[in-house]
N, CA, C and O atoms as a DFTB+ gen file, in Angstrom:
676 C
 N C O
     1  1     -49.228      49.873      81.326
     2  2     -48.658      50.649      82.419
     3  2     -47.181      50.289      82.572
     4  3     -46.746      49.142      82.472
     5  1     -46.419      51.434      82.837
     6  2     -44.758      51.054      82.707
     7  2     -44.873      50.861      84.835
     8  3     -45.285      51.582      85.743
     9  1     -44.294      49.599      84.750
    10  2     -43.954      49.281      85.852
    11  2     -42.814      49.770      87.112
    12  3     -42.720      49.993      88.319
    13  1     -41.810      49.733      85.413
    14  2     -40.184      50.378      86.054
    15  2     -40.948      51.956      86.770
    16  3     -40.636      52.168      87.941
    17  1     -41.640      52.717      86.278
    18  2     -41.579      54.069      87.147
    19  2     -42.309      53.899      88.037
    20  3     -42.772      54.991      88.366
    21  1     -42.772      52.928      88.771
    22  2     -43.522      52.731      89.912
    23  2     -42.521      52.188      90.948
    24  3     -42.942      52.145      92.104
    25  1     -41.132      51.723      90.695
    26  2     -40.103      51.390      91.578
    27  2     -39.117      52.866      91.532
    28  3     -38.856      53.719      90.684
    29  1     -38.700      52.559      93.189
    30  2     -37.743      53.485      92.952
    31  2     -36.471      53.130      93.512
    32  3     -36.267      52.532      94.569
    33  1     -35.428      53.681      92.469
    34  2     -34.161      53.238      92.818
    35  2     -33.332      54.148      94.595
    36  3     -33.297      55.339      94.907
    37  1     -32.913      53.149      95.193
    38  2     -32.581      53.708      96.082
    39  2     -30.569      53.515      95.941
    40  3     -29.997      52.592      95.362
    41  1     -29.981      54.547      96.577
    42  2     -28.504      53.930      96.375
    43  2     -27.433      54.067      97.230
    44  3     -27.412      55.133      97.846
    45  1     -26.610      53.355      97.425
    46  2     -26.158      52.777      98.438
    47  2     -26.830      52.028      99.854
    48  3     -26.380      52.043     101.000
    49  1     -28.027      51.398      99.342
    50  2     -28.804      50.714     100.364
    51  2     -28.734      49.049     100.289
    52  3     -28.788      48.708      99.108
    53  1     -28.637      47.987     101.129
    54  2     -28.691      48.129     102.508
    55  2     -26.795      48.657     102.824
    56  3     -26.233      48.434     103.897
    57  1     -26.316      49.151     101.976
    58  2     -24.634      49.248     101.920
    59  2     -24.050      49.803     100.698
    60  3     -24.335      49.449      99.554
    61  1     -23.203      50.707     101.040
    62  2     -22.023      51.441      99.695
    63  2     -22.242      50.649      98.623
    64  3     -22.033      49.440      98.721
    65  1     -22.744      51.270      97.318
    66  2     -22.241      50.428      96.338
    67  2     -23.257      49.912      95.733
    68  3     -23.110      49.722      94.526
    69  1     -24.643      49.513      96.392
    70  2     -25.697      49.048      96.408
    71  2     -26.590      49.665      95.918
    72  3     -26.862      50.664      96.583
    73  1     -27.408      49.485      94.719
    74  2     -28.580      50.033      94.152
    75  2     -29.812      49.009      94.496
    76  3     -29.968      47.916      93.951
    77  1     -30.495      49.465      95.310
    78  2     -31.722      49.230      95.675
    79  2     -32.705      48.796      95.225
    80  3     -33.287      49.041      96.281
    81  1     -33.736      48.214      94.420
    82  2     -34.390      48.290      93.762
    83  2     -36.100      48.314      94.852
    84  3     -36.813      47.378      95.215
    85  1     -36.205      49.608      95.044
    86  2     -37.847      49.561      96.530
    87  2     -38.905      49.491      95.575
    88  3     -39.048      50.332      94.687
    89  1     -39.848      48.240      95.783
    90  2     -40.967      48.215      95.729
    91  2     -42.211      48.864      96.377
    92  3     -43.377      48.670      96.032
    93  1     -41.777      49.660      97.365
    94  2     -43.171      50.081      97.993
    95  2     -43.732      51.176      97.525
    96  3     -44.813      51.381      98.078
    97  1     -43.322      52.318      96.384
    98  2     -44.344      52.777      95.860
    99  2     -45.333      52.182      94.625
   100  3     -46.243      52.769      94.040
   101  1     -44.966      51.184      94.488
   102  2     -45.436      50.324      93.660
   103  2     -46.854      49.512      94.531
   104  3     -48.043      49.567      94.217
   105  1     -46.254      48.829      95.618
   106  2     -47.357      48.611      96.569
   107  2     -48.424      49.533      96.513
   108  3     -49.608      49.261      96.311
   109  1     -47.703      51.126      96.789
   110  2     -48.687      51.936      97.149
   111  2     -49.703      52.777      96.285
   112  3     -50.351      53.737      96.703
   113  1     -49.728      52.351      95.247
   114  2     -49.865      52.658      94.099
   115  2     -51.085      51.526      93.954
   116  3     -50.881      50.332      93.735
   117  1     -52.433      52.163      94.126
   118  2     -54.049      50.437      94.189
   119  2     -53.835      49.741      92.467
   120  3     -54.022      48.559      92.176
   121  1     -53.299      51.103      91.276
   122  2     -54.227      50.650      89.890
   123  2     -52.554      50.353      89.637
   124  3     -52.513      49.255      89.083
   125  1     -51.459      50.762      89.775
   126  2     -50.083      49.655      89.520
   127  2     -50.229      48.289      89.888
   128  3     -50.235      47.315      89.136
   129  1     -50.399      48.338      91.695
   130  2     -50.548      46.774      92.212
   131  2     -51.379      45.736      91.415
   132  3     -51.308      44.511      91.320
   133  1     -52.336      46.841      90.782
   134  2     -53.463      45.723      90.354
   135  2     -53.097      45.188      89.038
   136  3     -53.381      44.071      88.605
   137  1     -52.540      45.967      88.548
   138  2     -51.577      45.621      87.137
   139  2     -50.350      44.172      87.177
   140  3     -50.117      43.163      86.511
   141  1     -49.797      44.892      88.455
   142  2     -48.606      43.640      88.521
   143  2     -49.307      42.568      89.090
   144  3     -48.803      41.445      89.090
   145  1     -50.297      42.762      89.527
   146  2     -50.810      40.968      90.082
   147  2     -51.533      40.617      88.518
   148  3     -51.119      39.465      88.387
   149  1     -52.013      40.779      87.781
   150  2     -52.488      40.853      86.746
   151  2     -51.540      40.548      85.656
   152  3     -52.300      40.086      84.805
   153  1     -50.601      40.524      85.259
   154  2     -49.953      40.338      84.249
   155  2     -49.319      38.727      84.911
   156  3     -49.246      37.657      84.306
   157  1     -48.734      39.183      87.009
   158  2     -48.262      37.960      87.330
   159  2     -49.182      36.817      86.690
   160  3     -48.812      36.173      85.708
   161  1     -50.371      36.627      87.307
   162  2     -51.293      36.064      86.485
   163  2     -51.162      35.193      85.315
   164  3     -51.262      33.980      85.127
   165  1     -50.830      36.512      84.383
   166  2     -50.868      35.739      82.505
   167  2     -49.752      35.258      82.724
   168  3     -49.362      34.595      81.763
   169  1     -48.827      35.303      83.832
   170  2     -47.445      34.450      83.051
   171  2     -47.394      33.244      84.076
   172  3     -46.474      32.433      83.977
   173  1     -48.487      33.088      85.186
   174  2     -47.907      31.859      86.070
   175  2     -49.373      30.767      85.903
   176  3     -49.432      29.691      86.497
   177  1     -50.535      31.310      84.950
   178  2     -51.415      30.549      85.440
   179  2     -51.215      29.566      83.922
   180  3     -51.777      28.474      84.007
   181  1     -50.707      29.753      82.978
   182  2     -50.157      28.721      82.054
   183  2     -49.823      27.268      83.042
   184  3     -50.257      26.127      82.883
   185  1     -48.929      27.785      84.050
   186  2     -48.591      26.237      84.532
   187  2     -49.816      25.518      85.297
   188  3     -49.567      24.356      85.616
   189  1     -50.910      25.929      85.597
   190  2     -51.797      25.206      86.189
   191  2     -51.045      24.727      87.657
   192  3     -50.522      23.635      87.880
   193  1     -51.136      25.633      88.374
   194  2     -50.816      25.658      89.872
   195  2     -51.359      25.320      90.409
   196  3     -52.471      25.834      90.293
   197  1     -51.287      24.389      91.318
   198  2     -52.401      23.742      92.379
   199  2     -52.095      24.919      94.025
   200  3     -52.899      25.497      94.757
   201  1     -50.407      24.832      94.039
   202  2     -50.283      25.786      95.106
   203  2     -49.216      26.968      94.375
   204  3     -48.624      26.680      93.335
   205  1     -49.068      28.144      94.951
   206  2     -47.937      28.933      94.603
   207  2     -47.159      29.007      96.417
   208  3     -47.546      28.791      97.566
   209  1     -46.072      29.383      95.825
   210  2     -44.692      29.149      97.222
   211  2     -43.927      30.430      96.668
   212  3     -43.348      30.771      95.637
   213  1     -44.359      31.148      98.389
   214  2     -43.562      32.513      98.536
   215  2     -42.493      32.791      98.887
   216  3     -42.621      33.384      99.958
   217  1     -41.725      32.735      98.686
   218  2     -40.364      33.000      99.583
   219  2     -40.272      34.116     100.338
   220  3     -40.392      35.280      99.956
   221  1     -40.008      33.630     101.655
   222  2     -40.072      35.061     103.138
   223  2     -38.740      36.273     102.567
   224  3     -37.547      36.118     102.305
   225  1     -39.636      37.446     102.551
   226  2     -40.494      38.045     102.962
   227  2     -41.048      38.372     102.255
   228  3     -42.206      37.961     102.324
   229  1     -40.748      39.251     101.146
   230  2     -41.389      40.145     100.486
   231  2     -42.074      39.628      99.591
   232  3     -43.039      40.188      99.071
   233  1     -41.431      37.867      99.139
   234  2     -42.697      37.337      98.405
   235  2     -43.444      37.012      98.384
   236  3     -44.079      36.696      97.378
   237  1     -43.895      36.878      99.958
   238  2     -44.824      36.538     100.136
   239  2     -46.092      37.925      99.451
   240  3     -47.164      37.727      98.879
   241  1     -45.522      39.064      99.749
   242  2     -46.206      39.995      99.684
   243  2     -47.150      40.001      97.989
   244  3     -48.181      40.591      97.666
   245  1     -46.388      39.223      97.335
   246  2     -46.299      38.816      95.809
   247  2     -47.189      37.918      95.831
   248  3     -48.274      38.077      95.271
   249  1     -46.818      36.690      96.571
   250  2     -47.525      35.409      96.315
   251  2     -48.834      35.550      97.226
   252  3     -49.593      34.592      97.078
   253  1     -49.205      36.361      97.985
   254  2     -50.500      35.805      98.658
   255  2     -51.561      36.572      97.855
   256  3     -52.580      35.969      97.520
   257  1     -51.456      37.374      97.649
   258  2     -53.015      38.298      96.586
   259  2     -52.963      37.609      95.481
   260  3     -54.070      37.360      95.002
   261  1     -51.526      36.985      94.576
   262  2     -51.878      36.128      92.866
   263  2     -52.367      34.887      93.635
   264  3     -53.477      34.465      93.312
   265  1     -51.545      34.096      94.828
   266  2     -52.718      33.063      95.157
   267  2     -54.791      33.025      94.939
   268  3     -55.633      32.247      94.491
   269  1     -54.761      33.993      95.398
   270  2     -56.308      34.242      95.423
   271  2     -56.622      34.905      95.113
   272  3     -57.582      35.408      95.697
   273  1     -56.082      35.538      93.861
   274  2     -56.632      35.946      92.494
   275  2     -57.035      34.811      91.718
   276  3     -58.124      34.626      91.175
   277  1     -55.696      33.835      91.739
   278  2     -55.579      32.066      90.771
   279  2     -56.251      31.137      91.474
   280  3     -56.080      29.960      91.155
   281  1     -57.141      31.463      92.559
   282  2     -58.062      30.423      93.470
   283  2     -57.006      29.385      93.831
   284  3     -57.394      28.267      93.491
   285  1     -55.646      29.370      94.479
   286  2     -55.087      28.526      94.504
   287  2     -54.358      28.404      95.696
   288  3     -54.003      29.516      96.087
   289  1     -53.940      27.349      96.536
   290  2     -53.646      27.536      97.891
   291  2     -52.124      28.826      98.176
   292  3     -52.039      29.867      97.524
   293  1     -51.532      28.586      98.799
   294  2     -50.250      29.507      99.406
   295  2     -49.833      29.012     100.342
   296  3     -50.188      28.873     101.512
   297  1     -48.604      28.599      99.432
   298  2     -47.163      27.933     100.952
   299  2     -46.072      28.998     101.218
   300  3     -45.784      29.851     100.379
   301  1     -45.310      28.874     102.785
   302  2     -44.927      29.760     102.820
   303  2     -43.548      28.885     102.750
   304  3     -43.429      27.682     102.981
   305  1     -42.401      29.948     102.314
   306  2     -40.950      29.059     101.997
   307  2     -40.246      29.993     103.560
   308  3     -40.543      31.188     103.556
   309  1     -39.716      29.696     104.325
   310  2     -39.231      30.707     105.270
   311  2     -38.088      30.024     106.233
   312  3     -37.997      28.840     106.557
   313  1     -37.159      31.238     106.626
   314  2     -35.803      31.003     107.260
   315  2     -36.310      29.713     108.488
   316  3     -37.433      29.467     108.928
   317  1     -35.115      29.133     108.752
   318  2     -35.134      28.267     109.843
   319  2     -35.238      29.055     110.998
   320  3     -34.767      30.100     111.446
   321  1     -36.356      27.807     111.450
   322  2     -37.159      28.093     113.040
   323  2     -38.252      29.513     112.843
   324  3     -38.271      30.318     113.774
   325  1     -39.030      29.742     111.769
   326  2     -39.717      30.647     111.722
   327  2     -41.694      29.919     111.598
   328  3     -42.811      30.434     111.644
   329  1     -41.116      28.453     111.424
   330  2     -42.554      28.282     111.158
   331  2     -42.891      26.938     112.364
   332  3     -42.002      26.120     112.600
   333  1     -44.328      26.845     113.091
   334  2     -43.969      26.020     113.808
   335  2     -44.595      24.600     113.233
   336  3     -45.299      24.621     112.224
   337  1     -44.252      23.151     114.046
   338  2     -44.668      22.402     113.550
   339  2     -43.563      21.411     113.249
   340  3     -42.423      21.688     113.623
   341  1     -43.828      20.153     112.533
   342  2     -42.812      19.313     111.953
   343  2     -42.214      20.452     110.586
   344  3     -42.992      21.301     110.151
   345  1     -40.916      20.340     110.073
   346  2     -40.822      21.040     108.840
   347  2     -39.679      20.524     107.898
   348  3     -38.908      19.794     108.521
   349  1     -39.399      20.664     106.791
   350  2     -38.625      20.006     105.842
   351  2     -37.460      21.059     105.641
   352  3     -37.788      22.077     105.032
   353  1     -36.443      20.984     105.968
   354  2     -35.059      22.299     105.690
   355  2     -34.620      21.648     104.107
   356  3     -34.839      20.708     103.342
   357  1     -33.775      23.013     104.281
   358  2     -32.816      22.702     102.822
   359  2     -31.673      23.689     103.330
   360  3     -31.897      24.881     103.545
   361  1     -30.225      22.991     103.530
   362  2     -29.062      24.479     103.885
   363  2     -28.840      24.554     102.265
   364  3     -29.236      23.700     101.472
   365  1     -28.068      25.845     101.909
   366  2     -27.595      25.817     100.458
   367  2     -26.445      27.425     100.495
   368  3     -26.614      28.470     101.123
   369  1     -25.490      27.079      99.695
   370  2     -24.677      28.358     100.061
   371  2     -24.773      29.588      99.610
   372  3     -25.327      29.708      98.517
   373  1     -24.335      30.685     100.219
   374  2     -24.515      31.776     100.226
   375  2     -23.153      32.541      99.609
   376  3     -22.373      31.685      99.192
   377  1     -22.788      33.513      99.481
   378  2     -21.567      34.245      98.629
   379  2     -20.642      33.591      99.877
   380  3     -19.744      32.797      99.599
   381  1     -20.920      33.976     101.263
   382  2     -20.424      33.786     102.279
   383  2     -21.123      32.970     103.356
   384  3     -22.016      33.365     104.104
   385  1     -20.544      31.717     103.307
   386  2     -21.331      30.867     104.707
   387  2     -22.350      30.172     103.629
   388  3     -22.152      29.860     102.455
   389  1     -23.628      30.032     104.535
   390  2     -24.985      29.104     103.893
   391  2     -26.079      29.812     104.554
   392  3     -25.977      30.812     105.265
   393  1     -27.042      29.231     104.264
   394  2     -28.241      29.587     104.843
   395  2     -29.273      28.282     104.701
   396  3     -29.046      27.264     104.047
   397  1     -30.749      28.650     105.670
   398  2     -31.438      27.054     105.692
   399  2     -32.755      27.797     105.274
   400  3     -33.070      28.775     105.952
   401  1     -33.506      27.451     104.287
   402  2     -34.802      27.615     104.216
   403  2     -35.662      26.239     104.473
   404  3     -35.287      25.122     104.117
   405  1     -37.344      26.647     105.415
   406  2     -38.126      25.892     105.955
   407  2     -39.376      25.522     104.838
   408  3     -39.645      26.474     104.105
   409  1     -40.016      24.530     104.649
   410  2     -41.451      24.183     104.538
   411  2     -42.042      23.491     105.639
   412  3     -41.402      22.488     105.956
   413  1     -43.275      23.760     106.461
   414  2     -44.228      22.723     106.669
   415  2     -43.813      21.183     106.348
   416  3     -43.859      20.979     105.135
   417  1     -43.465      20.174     107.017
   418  2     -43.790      19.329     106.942
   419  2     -45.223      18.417     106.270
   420  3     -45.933      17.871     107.114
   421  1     -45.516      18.306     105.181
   422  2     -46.850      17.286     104.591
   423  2     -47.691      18.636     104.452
   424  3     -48.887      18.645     104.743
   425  1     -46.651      20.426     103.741
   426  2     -47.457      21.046     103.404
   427  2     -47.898      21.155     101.568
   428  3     -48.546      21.979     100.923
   429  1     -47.295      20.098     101.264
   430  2     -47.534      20.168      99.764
   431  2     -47.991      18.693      99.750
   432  3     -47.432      17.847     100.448
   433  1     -49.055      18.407      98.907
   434  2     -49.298      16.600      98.699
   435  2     -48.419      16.195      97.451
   436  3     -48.502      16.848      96.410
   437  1     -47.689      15.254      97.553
   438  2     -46.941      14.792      96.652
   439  2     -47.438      15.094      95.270
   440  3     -48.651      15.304      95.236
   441  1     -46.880      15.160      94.244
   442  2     -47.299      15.606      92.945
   443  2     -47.870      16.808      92.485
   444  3     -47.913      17.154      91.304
   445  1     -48.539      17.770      93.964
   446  2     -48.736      18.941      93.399
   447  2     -47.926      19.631      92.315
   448  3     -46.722      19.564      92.070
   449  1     -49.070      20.428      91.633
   450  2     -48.161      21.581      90.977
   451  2     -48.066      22.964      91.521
   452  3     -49.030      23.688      91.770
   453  1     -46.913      23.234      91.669
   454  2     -46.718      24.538      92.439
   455  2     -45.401      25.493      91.613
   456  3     -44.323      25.134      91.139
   457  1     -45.967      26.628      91.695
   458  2     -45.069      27.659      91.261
   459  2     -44.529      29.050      92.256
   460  3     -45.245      29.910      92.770
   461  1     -43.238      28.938      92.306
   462  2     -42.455      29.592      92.858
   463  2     -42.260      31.418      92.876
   464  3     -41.366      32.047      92.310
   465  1     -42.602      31.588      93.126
   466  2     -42.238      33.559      93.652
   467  2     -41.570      34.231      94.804
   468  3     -41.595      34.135      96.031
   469  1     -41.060      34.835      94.048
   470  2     -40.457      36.131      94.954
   471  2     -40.622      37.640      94.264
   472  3     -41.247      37.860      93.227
   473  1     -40.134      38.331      94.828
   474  2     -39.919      39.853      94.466
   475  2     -38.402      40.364      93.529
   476  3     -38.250      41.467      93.005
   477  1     -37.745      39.609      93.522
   478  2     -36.641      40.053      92.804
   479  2     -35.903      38.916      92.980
   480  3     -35.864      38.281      94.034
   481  1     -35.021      38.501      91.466
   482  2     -34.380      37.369      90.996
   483  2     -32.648      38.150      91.223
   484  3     -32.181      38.968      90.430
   485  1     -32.183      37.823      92.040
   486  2     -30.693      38.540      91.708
   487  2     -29.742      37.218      91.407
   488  3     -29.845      36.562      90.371
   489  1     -28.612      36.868      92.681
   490  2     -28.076      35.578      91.941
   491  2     -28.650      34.498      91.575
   492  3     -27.997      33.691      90.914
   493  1     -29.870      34.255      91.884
   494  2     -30.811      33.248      91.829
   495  2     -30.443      31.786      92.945
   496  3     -30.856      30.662      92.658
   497  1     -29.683      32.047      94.102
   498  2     -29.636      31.056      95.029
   499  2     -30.507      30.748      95.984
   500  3     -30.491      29.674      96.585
   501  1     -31.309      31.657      96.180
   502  2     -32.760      31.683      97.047
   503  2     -33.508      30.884      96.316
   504  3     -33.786      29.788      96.802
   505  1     -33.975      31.204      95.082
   506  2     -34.969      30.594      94.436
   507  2     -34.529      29.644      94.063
   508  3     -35.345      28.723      94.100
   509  1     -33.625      29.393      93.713
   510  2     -33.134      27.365      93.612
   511  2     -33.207      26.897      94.373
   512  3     -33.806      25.825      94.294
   513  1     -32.679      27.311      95.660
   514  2     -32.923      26.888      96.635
   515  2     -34.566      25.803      97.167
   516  3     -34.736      24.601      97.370
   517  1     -35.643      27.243      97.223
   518  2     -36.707      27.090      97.255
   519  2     -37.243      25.849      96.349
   520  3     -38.001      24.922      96.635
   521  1     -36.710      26.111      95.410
   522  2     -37.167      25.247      93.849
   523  2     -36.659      23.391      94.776
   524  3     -37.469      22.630      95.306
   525  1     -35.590      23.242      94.698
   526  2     -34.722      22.149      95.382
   527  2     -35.417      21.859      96.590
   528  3     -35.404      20.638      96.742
   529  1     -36.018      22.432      97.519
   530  2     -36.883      21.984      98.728
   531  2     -38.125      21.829      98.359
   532  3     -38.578      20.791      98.840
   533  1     -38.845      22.376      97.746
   534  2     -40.164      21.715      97.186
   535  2     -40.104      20.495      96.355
   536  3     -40.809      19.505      96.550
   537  1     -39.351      20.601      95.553
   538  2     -39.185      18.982      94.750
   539  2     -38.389      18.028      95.716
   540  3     -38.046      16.966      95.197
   541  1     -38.080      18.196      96.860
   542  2     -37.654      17.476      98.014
   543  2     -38.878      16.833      98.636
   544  3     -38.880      15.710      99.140
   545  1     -39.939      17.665      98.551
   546  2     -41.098      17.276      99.523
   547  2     -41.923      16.694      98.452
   548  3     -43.131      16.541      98.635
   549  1     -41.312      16.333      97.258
   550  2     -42.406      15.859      96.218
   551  2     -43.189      16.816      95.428
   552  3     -44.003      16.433      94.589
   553  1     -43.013      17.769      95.621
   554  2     -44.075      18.706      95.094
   555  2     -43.131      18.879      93.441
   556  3     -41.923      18.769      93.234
   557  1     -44.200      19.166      92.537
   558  2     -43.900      19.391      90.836
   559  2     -43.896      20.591      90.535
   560  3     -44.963      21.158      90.300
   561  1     -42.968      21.104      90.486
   562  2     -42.498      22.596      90.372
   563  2     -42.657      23.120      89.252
   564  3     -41.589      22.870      88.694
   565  1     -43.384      23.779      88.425
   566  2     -43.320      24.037      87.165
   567  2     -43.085      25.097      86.605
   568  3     -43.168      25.058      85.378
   569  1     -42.693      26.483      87.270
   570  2     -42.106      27.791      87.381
   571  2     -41.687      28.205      88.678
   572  3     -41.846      27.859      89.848
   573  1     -40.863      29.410      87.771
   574  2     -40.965      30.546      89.010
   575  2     -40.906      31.937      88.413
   576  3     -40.508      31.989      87.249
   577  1     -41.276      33.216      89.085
   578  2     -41.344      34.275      88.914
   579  2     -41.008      34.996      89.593
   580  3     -40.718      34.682      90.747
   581  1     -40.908      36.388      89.085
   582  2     -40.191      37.628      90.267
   583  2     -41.214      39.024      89.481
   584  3     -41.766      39.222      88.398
   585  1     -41.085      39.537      90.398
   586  2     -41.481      40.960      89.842
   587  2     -39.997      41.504      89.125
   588  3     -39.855      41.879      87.961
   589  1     -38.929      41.421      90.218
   590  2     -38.039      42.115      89.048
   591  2     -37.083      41.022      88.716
   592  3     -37.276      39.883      89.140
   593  1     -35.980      41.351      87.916
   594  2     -34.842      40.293      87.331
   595  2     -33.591      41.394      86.744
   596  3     -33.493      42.077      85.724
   597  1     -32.671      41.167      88.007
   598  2     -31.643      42.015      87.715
   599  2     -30.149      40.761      86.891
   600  3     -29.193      40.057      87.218
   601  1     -31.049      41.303      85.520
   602  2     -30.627      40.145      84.174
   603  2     -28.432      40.134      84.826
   604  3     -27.883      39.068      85.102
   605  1     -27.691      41.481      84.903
   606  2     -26.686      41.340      84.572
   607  2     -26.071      39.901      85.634
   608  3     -25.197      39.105      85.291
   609  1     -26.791      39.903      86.890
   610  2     -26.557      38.691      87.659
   611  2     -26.469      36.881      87.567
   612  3     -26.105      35.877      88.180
   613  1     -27.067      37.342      86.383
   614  2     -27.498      35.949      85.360
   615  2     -28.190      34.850      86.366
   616  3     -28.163      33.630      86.204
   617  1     -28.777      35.520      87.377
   618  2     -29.374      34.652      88.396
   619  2     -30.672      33.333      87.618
   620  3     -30.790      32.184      88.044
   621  1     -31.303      33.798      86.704
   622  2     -31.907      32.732      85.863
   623  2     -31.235      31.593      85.481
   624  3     -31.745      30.477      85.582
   625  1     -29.702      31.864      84.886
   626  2     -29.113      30.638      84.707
   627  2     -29.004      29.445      86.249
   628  3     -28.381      28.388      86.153
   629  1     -29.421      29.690      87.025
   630  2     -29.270      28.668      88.540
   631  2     -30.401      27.792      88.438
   632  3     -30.345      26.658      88.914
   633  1     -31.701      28.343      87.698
   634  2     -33.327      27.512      88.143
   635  2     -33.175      26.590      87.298
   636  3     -32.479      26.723      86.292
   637  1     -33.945      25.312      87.666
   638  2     -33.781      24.743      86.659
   639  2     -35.589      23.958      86.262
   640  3     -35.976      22.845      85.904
   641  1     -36.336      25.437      86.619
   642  2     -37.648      25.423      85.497
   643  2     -38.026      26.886      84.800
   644  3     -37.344      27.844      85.165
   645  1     -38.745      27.041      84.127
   646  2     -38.992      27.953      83.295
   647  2     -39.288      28.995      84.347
   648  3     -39.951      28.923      85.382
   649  1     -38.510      30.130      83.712
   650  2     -38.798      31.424      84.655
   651  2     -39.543      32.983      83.968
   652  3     -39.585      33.227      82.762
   653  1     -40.018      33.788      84.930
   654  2     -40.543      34.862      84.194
   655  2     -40.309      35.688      85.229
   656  3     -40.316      35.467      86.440
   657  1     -40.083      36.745      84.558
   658  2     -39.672      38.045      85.167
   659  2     -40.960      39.692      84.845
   660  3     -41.293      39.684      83.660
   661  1     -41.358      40.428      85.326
   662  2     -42.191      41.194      85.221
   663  2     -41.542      42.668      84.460
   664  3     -42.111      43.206      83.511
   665  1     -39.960      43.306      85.216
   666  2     -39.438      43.868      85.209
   667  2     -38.022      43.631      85.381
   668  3     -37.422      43.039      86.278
   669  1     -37.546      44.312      84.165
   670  2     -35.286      43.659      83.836
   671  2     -34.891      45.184      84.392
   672  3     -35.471      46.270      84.411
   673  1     -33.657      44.708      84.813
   674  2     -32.754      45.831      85.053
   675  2     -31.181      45.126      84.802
   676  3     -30.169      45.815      84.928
């Protein structure tokens, strides 16, 4: 199944200039979805995941159905002050300014193996990010993935574990 025609390009969104890349007819779509959790699958269960880690928002949308497809727990990675509880930050910079992503406090047990997702790889500072706060909390990071990977951004060159992508643009 070709994936790319299940996205649709939107343009000038969220701003001039901006090509979009919308996942939700893809969502909406039962025998696509079931495809892309399915291939996610063949490329993340090589690492033997104990947990997978979503990054808010949309990866989560990613990471919670391959969680329990892969019988495997689900952490959530999310902006500061969104989760309650003790929690572990990470600030890290942004084109402009910084930003702070959250974990749970003692939500990964030291040495887990956990693999990283989101919905789309662009500069790749989110997901290093993410990557850099889980191996903060001890956790053994052994991928990450995206549904898409907008290659010209060279956002892959930032991770520094093996990555997979579903769909290049």
């Amino acid at each position: 199944m070709d994936l790319k025609a299940h996205i649709r390009d939107v343009p000038d969104f969220p701003k001039p200039g901006i090509l979009f890349r919308d996942i939700s007819p893809l969502l909406a779509d039962a025998g696509a979805w079931k495809a892309t959790i399915d291939r996610l699958a063949d490329v993340v269960a090589p690492h033997k995941p104990q947990f997978l880690a979503g990054i808010e928002s949309r990866g989560f949308l990613v990471t919670a159905p391959l969680a329990l497809r892969l019988g495997v727990g689900f952490l959530m990675v999310r902006k500061r002050g969104k989760l309650p509880g003790p929690t572990v930050p990470h600030t890290y910079a942004l084109e402009y300014g910084e930003d702070t992503i959250e974990v749970q406090e003692n939500a990964v047990p030291k040495g887990a193996r956990v693999v990283v997702l989101d919905d789309v790889l662009a500069t790749g500072g989110t997901l290093a990010a993410a990557i850099s706060l889980l191996q903060k909390t001890g956790a053994d990071v052994r991928g990450a993935a995206c549904l898409i990977e907008l290659t010209f951004l060279e956002g892959r060159k930032r991770l520094p574990v093996a990555f997979e992508s579903l769909v290049r643009y």
